[in-house]
C-alpha positions in Angstrom: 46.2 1.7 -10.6 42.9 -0.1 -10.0 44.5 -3.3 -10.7 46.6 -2.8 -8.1 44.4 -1.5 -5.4 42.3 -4.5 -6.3 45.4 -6.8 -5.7 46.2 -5.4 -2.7 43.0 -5.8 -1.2 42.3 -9.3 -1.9 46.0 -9.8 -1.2 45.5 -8.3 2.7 42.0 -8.9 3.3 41.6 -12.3 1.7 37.5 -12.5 2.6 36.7 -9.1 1.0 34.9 -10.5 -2.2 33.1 -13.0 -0.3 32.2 -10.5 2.3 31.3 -8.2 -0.6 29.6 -10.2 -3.4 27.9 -7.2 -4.9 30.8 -5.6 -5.6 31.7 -6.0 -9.2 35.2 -6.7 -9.1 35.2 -9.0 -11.7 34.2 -6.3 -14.2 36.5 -4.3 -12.4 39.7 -6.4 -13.5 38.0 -6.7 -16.9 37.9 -3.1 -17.4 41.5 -2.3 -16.4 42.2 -4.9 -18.4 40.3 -4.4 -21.3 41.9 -0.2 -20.8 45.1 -0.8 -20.2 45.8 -3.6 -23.0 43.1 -2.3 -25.2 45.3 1.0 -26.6 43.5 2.7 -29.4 40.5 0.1 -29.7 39.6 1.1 -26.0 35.4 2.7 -26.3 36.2 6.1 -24.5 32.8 6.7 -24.0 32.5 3.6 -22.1 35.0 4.4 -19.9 33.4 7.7 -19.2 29.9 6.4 -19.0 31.4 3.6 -16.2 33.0 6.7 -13.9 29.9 9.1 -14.0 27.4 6.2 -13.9 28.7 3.2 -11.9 31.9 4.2 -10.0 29.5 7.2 -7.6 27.9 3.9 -6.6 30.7 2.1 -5.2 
């Protein structure tokens, strides 16, 4: 799901990571990546440490 608001976004609003360069979005495909392709080798505690600790900031 993140992918695809990610998509969208650059998709429509083609400046957004240049207007935006602190956003991480990089990570951010690399995660969903990384969870969605990962299966069972996917850290959960990662995934939870990257909601409670990094998304609050975005």
């Amino acid at each position: 799901m993140l992918f695809h608001a990610l998509y969208k976004i650059e998709t429509h609003y083609r400046d957004f990571p240049a207007d935006h360069p602190k956003l991480p979005l990089t990570f951010a495909y690399q995660m969903q990546y990384a969870v969605v392709h990962g299966y069972f080798k996917t850290d959960r505690e990662i995934v939870w440490r990257t909601i409670h600790r990094d998304l609050p900031r975005l």
